[in-house]
N, C-alpha and C positions, 0 to 999 in steps of 0.2 A: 648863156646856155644854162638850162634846168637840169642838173645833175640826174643821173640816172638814182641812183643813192647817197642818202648824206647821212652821215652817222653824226648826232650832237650830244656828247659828254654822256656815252651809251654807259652804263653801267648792273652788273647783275651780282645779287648775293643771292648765298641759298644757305639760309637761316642767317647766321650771323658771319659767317665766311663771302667774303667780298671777292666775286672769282675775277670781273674785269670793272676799271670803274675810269669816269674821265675820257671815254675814248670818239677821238672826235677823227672822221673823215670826211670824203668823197669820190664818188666816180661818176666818169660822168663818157658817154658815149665814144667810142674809138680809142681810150686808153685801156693802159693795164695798171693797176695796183694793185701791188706788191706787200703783204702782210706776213711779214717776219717775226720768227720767234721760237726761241729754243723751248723743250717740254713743259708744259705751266704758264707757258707765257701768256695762255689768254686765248690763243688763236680756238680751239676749237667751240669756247662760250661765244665770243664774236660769231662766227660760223654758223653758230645753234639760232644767235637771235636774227640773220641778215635772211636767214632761210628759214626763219619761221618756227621751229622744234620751240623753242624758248622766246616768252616777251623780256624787255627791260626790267630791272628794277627801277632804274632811274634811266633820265635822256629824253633824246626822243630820236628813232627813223623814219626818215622820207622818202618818199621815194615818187620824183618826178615832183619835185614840191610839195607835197600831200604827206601828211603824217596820216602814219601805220603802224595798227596793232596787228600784227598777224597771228592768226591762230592756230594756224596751222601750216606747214610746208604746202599743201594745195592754196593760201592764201598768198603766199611767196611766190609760188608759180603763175598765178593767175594777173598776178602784179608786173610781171614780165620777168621774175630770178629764176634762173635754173641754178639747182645745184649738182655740180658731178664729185662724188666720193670717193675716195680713195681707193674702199673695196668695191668697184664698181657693181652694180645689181645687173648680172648679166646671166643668162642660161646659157656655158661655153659649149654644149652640145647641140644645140638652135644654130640655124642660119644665122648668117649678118643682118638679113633682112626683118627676117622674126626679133630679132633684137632691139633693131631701130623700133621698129612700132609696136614694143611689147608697150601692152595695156591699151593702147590708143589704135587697134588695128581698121583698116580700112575695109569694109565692104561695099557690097553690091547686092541688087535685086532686092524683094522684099517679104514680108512674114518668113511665111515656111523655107521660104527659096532666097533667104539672106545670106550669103556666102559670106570668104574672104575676098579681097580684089586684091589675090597675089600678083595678078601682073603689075597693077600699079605702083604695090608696096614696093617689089625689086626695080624697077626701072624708078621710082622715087630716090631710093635707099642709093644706087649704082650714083644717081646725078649730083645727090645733098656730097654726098662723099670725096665726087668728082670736084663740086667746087671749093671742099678744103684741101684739094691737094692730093685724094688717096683714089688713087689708082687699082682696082683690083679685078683681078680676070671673072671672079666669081661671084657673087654676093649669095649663093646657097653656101660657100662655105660655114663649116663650123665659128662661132665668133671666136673660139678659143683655139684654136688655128692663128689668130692673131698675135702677134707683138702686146705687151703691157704697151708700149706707144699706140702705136693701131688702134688700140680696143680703148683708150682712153681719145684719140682724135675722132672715132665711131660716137663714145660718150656726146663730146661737143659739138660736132653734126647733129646728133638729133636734138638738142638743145635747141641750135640756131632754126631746123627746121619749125619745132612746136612754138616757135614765135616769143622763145627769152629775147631779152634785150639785155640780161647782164647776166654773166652766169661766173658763179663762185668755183672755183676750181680746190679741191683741199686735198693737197699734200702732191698731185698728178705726178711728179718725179721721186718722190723719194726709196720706190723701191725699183727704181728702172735703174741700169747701167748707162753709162756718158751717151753711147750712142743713140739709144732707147731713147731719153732724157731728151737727146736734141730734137726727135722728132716732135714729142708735145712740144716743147718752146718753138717750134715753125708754127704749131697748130692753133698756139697762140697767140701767134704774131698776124696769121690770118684772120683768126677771128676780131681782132681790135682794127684789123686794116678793111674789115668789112662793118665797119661801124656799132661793134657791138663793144659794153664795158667788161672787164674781166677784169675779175677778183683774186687773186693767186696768193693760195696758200703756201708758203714756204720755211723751214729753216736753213735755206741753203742759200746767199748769196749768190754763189756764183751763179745758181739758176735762173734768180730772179732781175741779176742787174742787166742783159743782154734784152729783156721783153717789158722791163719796167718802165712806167712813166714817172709813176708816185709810190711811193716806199713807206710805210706803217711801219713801224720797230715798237715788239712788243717785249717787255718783261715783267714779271711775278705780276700779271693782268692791269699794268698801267705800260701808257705810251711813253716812251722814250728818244720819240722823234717823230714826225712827220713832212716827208721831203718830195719838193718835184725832182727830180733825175738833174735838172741842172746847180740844185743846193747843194748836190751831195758826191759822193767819191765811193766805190767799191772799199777801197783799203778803209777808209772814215766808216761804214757801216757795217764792217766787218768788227771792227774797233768798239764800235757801240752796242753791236750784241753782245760778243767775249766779255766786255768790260773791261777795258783797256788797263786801270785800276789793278781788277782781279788777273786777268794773266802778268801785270807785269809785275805782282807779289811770286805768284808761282815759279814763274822763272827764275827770280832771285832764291828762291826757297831750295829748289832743283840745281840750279847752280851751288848751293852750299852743301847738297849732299851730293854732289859730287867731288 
């Protein structure tokens, strides 16, 4: 199988600061990888070059075998990556529907007599929706009427609709509550069980090891592991982010001033 994307010994400075370097993956169609990493650790330069904002210094990305320069996130896109952001780019006072096909809207008829094709858009929007899972009586609702869960499974529907084949997720739980939180990890268990690769930003283990296939462990922008879900342990890569090392100084240190 041709990996959807392959990262080989990706690395980027910006002047003489070396922000990630050495950094080797892949994904490859119906998994999830998982890229961990407390603040610094790299994740957001990785993120910049897989989606195009930033080329390599050094490396090289493929993607479907093919090596890429991307030069811009429309060159990411058109390559089949979607990326969904944390602050997700949404107008909360617009429809659901207005939302899905912001920028890419549907018409009908011609010249002067070019419309929108709202009917198509909503009964589109209601179906893409229906088949990740989300249920909703309304699709003129406000999108900011929605859940931070919601509005980020909305995100990855219209991804999977405009014809990504891998889409980068960066950070989708970290400002949701447990429950919130479990909704995206269903959303992205659907999207890998319908054959697409997902990329999952995270610093939070416990998020990531329930939907994980393959685990990235990033720190001060070099790897510090790369695992399939059967090399590895939840308690083991929890250990390896911390620094097993460093908290087990602290503890001692804390123990003594006590």
């Amino acid at each position: 199988m041709t990996a959807i994307i392959e990262a080989q010994n990706l690395g980027k400075s910006y002047g003489t600061v070396m922000a990630i370097s050495g950094i080797s993956a892949e994904l490859n169609g119906g998994e999830v990888l998982c890229i961990l990493g407390d603040n610094g650790a790299g994740k957001s330069t990785l993120i910049k070059i897989l989606s195009g904002v930033h080329q390599p210094s050094e490396g090289k990305l493929l993607v479907f075998g093919q090596e890429q320069k991307f030069e811009s996130p429309r060159d990411a896109l058109d390559a089949g990556i979607a990326t969904v952001y944390q602050d997700l780019a949404v107008v909360p006072l617009m429809p659901i529907w207005r939302n899905f096909f912001l920028g890419s809207e549907l018409k009908k008829g011609r010249g002067l007599f070019k419309r929108l094709n709202i009917k198509a858009m909503r009964e589109i929007t209601k179906h893409q929706l229906a088949e990740m899972g989300i249920i909703l009586r309304d699709v003129e609702q406000p999108i900011g009427t929605l859940s931070g869960g919601e509005r980020q499974a909305v995100a990855i529907a219209r991804a999977v609709y405009f014809g990504a084949k891998a889409i980068i997720l960066d950070e989708p739980t970290s400002a949701l509550g447990v429950k919130q939180a479990g909704v995206v990890l269903k959303y992205i268990a659907k999207a890998r069980d319908a054959g697409l690769g997902v990329i999952f930003i995270t610093h939070n283990p416990n998020h990531a090891w329930p939907v994980g296939d393959k685990f990235l462990l990033l720190k001060l922008g070099a790897s510090i592991g790369y695992f399939k879900k059967s090399e590895l342990t939840i308690e083991r890569m929890t250990k390896l982010m911390a620094g097993a090392d460093d908290m087990a100084d602290l503890a001692h240190e804390l123990e003594r001033k006590n």
